[in-house]
C-alpha positions in Angstrom: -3.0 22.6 42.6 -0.9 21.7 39.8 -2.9 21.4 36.3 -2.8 18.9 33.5 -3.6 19.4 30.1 -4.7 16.6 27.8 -5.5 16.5 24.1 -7.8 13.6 23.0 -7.2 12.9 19.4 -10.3 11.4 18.5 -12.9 10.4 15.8 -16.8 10.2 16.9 -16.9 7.2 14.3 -14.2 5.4 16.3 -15.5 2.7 19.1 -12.0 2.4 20.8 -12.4 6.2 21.1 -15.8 6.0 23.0 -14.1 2.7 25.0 -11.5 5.3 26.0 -13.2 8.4 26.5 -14.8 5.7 29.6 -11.6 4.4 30.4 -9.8 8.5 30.9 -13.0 9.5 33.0 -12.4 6.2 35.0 -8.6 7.4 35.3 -9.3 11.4 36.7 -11.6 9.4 39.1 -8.7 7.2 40.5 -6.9 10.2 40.4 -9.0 11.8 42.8 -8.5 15.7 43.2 -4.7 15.4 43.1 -4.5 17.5 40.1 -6.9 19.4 37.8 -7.1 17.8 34.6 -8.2 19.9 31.7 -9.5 18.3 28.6 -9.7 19.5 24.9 -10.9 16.8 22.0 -8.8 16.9 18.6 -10.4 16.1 15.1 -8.8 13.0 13.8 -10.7 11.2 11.0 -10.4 7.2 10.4 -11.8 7.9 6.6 -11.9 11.2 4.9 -12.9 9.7 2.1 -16.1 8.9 2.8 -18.4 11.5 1.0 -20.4 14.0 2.9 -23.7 11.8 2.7 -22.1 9.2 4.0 -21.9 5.4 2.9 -23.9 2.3 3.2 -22.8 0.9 6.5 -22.6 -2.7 5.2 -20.9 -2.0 1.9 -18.4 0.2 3.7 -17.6 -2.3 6.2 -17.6 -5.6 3.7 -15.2 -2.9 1.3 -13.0 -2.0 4.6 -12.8 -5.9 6.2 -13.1 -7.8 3.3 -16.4 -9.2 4.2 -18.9 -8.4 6.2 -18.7 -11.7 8.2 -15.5 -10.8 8.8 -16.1 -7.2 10.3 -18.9 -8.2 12.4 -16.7 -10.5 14.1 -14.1 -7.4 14.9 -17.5 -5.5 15.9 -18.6 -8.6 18.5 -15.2 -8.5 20.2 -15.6 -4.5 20.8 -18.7 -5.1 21.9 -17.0 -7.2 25.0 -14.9 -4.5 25.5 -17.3 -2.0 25.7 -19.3 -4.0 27.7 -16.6 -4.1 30.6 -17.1 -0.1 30.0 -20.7 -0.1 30.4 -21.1 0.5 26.7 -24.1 -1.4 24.8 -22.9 -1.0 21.7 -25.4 -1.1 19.1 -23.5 -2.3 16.2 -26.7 -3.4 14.5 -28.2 -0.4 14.9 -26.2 2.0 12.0 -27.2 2.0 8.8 -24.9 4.6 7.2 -21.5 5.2 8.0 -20.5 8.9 8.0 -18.0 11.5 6.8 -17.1 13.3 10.2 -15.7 16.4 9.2 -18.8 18.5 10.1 -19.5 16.7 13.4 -15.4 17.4 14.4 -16.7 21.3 13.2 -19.3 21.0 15.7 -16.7 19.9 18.7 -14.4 23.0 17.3 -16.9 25.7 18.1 -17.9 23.7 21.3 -14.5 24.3 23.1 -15.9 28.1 23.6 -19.1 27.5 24.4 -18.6 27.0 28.2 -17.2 24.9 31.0 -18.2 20.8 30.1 -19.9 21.5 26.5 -17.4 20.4 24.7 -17.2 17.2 26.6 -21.4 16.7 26.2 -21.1 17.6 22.7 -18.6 14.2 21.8 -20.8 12.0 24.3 -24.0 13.1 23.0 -22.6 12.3 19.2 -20.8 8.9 20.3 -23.7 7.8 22.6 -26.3 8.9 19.1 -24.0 6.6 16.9 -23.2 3.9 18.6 -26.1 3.7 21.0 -29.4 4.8 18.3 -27.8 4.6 15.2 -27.7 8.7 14.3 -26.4 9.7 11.0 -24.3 12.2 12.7 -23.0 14.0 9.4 -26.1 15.6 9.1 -27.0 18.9 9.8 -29.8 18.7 11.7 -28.9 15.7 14.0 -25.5 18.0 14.5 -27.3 21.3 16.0 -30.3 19.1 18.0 -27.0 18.2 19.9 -25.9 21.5 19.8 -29.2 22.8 21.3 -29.2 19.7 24.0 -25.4 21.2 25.4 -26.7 24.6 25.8 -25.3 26.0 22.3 -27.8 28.1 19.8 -28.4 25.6 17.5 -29.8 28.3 15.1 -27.0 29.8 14.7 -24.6 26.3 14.8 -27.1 25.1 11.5 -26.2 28.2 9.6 -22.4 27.9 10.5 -22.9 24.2 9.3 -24.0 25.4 6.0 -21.3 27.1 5.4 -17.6 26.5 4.8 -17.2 27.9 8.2 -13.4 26.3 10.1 -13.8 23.5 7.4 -9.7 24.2 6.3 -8.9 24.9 10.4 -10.3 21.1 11.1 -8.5 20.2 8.4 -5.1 21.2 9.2 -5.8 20.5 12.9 -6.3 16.8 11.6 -2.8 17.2 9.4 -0.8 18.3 12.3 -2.0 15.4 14.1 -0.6 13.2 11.7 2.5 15.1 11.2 3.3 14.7 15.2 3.1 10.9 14.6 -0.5 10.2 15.5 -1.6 7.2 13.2 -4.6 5.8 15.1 -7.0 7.0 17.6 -7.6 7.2 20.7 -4.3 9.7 21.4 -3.8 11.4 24.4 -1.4 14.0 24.4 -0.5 15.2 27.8 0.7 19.0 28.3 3.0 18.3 24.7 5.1 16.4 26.4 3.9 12.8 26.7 1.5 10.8 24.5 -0.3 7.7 25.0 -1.9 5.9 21.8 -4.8 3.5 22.0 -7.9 2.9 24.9 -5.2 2.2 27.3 -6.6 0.9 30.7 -7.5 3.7 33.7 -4.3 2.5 35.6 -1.5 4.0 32.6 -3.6 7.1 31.9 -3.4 7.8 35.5 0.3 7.3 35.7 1.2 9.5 32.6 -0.9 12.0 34.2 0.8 11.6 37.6 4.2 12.1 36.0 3.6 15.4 33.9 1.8 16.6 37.5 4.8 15.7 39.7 7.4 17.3 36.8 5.4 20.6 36.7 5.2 20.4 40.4 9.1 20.0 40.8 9.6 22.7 38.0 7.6 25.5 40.1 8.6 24.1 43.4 
């Protein structure tokens, strides 16, 4: 069976990127067992600026919108859409809006942790801030969810302590940009083909279909 590789440029702070982290599962669903789809998540962060405490949700979003009216107006439309993903967004519910650098550390070391952790790692951080409100730049919230995929969250607290693949997130997040990736969701299929944005089930599955069926004719 021919097999698919997709990288999912992402930020945990994104909503668009927990819309389309729903809409990609809905699209290897459609697609059924016609191809094995293997999945890697990429570090990409909407505001490295943001200090490592974090900000004041409200004063970042009224400093980033230009009002607060005006971003919670952007936030009920998303909402919608994560509604039609059967996502309750829980705008209301975050307090502090954080710098995402460790939390993309965290998703690093979870890519060799075993089969699926890496994949419960970024839901269990997108479902803590948009669902409950989780300050997810801090250490502790970081390796509970560490320790709820099966990781040793001992030893994930000390790694978070230290400067540990800090620069390698980093550059990971540079070369993103550098290939042309501006916003987030990205998916990047085998290096050939990318697709920007929560794009609907229907064109993930086609982009997938086509780097299947090229492989396919290439080893044919």
């Amino acid at each position: 069976m021919t097999a698919v590789h997709v990288d999912i440029v992402s930020d945990v702070m994104c909503p668009w990127c927990y819309i389309g982290k729903r809409r990609f599962e809905k699209a290897v669903a459609l697609l059924d067992g016609e191809c094995t789809v293997q999945v890697a998540w990429r570090p990409f962060q909407l505001d490295p600026t943001l200090p490592p405490e974090g900000k004041d949700r409200d004063t970042y979003l009224a400093e980033k919108f230009g009002g607060i009216e005006r971003a919670r107006e952007l936030y009920r439309n998303m909402e919608k859409a994560g509604a039609g993903e059967g996502i309750p967004f829980r705008f209301d519910s975050i307090a502090l809006s954080p710098n995402t650098l460790d939390a993309h550390r965290l998703i690093r070391w979870a890519q060799n942790a075993g089969d699926g952790t890496q994949d419960k790692v970024v839901e269990q951080l997108f479902r803590l801030f948009f669902l409950e409100g989780a300050n997810i730049g801090d250490h502790a919230v970081l390796a509970g969810v560490a320790g709820d995929a099966g990781m040793d969250a001992a030893v994930v607290k000390a790694l978070l302590a230290s400067d540990a693949d800090r620069d390698a997130v980093s550059e990971e997040i540079v070369t993103a940009q550098r290939m042309g990736v501006t916003g987030v969701p990205c998916f990047i299929f085998d290096n050939r083909y990318a697709v920007m944005g929560a794009q609907d089930a229907d064109t993930i599955v086609d982009a997938i279909r086509q780097v299947a069926e090229q492989k396919g004719a290439a080893t044919g």
